[in-house]
PLY file of the C-alpha trace (Angstrom):
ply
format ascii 1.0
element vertex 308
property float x
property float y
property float z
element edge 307
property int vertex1
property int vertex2
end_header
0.00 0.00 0.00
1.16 3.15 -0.73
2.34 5.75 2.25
0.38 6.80 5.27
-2.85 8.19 3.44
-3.26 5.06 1.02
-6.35 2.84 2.47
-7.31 -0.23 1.65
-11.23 -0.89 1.05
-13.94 -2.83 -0.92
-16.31 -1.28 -3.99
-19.83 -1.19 -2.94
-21.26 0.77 -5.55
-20.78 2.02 -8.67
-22.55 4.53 -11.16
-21.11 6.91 -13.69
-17.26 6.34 -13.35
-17.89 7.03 -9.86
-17.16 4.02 -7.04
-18.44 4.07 -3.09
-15.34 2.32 -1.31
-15.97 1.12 2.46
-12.75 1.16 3.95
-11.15 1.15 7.64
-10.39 4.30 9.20
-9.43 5.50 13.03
-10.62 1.86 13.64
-13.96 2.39 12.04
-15.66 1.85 8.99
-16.22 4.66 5.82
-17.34 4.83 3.11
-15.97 7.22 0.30
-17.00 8.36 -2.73
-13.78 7.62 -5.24
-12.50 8.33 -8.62
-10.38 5.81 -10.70
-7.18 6.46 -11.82
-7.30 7.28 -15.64
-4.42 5.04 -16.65
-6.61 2.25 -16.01
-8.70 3.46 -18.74
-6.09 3.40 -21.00
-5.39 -0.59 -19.56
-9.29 -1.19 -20.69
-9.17 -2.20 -16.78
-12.67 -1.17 -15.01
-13.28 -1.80 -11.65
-16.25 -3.56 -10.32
-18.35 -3.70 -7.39
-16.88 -6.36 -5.23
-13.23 -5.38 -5.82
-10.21 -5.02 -3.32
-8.59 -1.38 -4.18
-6.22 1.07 -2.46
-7.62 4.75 -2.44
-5.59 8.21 -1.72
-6.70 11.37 -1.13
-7.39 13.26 -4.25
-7.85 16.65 -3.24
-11.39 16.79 -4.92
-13.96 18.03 -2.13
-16.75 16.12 -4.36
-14.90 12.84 -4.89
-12.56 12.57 -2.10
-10.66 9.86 -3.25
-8.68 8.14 -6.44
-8.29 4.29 -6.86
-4.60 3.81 -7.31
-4.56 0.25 -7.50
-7.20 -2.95 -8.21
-6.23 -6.07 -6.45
-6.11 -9.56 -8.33
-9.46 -11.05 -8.22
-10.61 -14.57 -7.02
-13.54 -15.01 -9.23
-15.70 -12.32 -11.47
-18.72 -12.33 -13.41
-19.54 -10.57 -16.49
-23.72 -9.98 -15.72
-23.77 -7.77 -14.03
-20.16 -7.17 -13.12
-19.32 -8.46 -9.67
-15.92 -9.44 -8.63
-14.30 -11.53 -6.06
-18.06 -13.18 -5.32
-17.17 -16.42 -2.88
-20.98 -17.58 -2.99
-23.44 -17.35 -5.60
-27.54 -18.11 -4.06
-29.26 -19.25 -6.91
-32.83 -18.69 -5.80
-35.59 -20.63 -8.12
-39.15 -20.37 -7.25
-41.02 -23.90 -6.89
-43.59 -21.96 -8.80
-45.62 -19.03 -10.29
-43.04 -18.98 -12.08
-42.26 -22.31 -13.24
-38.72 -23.09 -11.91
-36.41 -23.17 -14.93
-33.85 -26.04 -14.46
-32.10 -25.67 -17.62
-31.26 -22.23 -16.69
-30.50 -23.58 -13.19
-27.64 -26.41 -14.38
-25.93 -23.60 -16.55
-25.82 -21.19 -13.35
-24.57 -24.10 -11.50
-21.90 -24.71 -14.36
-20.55 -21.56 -14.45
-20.10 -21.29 -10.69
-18.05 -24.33 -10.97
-16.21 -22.91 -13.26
-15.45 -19.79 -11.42
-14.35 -21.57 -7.99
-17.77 -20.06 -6.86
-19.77 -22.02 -4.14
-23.46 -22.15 -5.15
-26.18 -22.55 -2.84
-30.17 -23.27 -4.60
-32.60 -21.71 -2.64
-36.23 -22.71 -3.63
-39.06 -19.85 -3.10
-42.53 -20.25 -2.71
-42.53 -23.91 -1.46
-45.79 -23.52 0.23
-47.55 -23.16 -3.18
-46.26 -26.90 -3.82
-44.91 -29.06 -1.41
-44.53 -32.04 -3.86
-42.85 -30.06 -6.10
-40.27 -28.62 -3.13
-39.67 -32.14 -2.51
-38.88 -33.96 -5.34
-36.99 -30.40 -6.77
-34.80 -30.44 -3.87
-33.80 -34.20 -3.19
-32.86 -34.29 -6.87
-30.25 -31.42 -6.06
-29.07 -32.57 -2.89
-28.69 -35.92 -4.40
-26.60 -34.08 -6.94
-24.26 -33.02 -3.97
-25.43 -29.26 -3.74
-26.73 -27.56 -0.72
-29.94 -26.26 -1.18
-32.21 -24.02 0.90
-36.08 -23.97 1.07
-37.99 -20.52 1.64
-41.68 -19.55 1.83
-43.99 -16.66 3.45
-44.79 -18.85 6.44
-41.25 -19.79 7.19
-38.88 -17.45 5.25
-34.87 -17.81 5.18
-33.68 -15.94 8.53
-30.33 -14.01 8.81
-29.27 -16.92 11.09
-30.10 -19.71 8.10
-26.89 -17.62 6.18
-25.06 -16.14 8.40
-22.01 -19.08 8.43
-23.00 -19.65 5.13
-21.63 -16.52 3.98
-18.76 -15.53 6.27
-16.63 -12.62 5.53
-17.38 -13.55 2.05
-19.63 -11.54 -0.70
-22.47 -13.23 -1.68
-24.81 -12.34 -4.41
-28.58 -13.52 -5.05
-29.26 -14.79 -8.50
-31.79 -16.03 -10.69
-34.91 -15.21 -12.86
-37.29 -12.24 -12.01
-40.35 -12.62 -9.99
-39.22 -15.39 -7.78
-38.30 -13.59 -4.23
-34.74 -12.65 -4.99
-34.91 -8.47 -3.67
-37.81 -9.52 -1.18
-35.49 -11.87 0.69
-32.83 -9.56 0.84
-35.09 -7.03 1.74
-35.85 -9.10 5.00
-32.22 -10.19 5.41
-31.13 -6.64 5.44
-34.14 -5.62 7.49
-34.60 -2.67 5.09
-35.92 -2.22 1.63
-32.71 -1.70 -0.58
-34.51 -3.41 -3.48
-37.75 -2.78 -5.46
-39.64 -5.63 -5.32
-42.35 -6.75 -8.71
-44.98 -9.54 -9.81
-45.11 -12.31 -11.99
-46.23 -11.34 -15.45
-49.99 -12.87 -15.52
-49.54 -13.24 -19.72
-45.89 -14.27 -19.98
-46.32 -16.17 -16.74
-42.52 -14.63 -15.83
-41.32 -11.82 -13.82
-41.38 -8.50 -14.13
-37.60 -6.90 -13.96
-37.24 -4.71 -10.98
-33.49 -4.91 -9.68
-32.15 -1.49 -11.49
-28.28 -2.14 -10.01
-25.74 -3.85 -8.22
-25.04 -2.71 -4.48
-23.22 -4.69 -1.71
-24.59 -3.88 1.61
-23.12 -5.23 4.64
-24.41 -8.81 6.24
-22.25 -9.69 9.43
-18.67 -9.80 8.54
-19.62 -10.13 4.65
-21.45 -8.63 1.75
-25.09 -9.76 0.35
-25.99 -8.27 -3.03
-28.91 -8.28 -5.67
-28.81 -9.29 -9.24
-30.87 -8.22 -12.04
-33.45 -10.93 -12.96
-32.82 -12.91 -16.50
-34.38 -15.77 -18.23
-31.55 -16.73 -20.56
-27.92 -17.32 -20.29
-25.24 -18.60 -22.88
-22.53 -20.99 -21.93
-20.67 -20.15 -25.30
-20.73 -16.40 -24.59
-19.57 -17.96 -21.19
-16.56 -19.14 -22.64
-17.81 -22.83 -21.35
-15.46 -25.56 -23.84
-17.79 -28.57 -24.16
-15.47 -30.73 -22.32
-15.88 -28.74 -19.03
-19.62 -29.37 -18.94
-19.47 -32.49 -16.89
-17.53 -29.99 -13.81
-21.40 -29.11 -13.51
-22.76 -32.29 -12.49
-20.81 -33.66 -9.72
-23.14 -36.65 -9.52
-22.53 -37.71 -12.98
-18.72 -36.93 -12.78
-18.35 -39.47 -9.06
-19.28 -42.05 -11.72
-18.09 -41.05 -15.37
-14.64 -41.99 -13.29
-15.47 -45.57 -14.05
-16.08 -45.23 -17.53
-13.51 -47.78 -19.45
-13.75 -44.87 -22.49
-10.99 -42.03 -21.85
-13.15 -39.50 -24.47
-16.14 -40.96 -23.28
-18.87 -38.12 -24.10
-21.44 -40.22 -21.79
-24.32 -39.72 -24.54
-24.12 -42.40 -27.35
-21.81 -45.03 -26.33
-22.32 -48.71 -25.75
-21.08 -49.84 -22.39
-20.80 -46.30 -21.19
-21.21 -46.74 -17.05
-22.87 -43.31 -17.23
-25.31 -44.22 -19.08
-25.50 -47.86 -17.43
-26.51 -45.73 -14.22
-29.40 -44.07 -15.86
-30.87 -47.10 -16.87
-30.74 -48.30 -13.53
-31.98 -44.61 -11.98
-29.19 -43.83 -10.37
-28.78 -40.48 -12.48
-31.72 -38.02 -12.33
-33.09 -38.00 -16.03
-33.82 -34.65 -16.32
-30.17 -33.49 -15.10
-28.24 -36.06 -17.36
-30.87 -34.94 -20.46
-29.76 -31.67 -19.72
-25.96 -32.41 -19.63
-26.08 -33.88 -22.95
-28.09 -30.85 -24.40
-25.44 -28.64 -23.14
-22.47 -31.30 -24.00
-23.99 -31.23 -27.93
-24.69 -27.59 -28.86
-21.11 -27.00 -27.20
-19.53 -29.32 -29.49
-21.51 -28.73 -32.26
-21.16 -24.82 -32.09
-17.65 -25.52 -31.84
-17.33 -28.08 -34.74
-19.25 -25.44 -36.93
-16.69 -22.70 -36.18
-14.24 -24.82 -37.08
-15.88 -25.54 -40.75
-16.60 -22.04 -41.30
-12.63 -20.99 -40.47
-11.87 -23.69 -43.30
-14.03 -21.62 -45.82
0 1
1 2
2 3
3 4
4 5
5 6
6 7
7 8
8 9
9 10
10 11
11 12
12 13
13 14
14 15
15 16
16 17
17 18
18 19
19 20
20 21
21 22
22 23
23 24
24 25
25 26
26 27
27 28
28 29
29 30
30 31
31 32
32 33
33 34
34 35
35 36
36 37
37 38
38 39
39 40
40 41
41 42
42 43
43 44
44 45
45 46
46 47
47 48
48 49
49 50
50 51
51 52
52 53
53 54
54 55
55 56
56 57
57 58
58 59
59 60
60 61
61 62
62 63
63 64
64 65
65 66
66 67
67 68
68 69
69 70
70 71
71 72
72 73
73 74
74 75
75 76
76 77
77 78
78 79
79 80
80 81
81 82
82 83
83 84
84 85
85 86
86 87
87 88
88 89
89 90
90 91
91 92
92 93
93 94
94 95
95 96
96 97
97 98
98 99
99 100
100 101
101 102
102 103
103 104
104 105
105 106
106 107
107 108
108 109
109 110
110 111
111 112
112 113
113 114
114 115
115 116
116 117
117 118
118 119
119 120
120 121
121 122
122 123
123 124
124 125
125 126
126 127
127 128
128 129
129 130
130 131
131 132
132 133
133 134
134 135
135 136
136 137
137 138
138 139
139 140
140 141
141 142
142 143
143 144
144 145
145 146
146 147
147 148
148 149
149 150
150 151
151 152
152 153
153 154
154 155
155 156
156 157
157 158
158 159
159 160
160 161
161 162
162 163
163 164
164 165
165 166
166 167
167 168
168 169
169 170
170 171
171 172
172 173
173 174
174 175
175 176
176 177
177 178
178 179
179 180
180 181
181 182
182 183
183 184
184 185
185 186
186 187
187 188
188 189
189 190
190 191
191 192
192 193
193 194
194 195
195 196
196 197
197 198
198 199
199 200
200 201
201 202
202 203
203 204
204 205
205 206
206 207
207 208
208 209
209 210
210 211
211 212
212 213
213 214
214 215
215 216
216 217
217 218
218 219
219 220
220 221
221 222
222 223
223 224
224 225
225 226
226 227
227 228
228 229
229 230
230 231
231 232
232 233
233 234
234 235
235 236
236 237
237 238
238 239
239 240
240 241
241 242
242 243
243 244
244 245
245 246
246 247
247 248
248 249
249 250
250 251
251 252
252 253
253 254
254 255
255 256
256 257
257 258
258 259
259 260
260 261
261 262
262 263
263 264
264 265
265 266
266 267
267 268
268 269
269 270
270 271
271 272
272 273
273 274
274 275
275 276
276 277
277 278
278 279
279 280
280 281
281 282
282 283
283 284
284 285
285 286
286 287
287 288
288 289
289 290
290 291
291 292
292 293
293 294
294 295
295 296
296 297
297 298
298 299
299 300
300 301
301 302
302 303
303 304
304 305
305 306
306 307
């Protein structure tokens, strides 16, 4: 760190090229608003909310502060940019809306991917207690923790607080299934606009306008902006990484006699022996392969096109 005025301190917030950094000071905590330095600009380096940085004064009485220096970062995510996240809840209603698994199992991916921890929270379990069941032993079974929330018995700040740590955690999923009303209640405030599900479109309506960290014991809890879709390729997911998604597959694709085993097509295949037997859930291994063949196919297709 750099001299006697330098501080160290986290982005919270940022909007317009301008960053709030919480920092230690006098053994408290601040928070400043903080300018970054222009040669990162000319890097193409922006910072993000979530990142480590070292401020100095800047002699500004409107933006007290410059950011000198961005510190390596232990994960990051490109929508919406958050860095150094250490836990990712993935929070999927059980329904109204319909919980979409497919977009589920890619979230899950790319937190593997990103030596992110993910934790499934299912909303709304009240309006379908079958559903709650069978949605969550299929994702325990896959080795994940999951965590069950409704109106009558919502998730309390004691259900997360050792979850998260001094880590930064960040809600995520579609629209319309709970995400800003259960950090409204974990932050015993109303940080986050809250909507409805879409009555037509049967999805829900995008409230979440930004990205803010607010404090949560010795960690950060933040809101995402609701989405429906996400692409592994524009992920930068290779087709032969899918499989670090499905942990329960993977414990057995370890037996498979075939080194380049795919786990889709081939005879004798013990992936595939298991699913026969229901050892696999159906739905998850139907889902690997989907994401397994447009992977491979997208990238085979490249390929041809480069030879044209």
């Amino acid at each position: 760190m750099e001299g006697t005025d330098a501080f160290r301190g986290v982005i919270t917030k940022g909007v317009g090229g301008v960053y709030t950094v919480r920092f230690s000071k006098d053994g408290g905590f601040c928070y400043a608003l903080c300018a970054a330095r222009g040669a990162f600009r000319l890097k193409g380096i922006k910072p993000a909310i979530g990142d480590w940085v070292t401020i100095v004064p800047s002699g500004d009485p409107d933006v007290e502060y410059v950011i000198t220096d961005i510190e390596d970062r232990t994960s990051f995510i490109a929508r919406p940019p958050v860095a150094n996240l250490s836990l990712m809840l993935l929070t999927f209603s059980v329904s109204d809306p319909v919980p979409d698994l497919t977009l589920l199992d890619k979230m899950l991916l790319v937190c593997s991917l990103s030596d992110i921890k993910p934790v499934i929270v299912f909303t709304k379990s009240d309006l379908n207690s079958d559903d709650s069941s069978r949605l969550c032993s299929v994702y325990t079974n896959a080795g994940y923790e999951v965590l069950v929330s409704s109106p009558q018995k919502p998730l309390t700040k004691s259900d997360l607080k050792d979850i998260i740590g001094d880590g930064i955690a960040a809600f995520a999923g579609p629209s319309g299934v709970g995400k800003s009303t259960l950090c409204n209640s974990l932050l015993g405030f109303d940080v986050m606009q809250t909507g409805e599900v879409s009555s037509k479109i049967k999805r829900g309506k995008h409230t979440t306008r930004h990205v803010e960290l607010h404090e949560f014991f010795d960690g950060f809890i933040c809101d995402t902006p609701g989405f429906t879709s996400l692409s592994l390729e524009d992920q930068g997911v290779d087709y032969r990484d899918v499989l670090y998604g499905f942990p329960e597959i993977t414990k057995i694709a370890t037996g498979c006699r075939f080194d380049d085993c795919s786990h889709r097509k081939e005879d004798g295949c013990v992936v595939r022996d298991a699913l026969a037997e229901g050892l696999i859930d159906r739905g998850r291994y139907e889902r690997y392969s989907s994401f397994y063949t447009e992977l491979y196919d997208n990238r085979n297709n490249y390929r041809h096109r480069r030879k044209q």
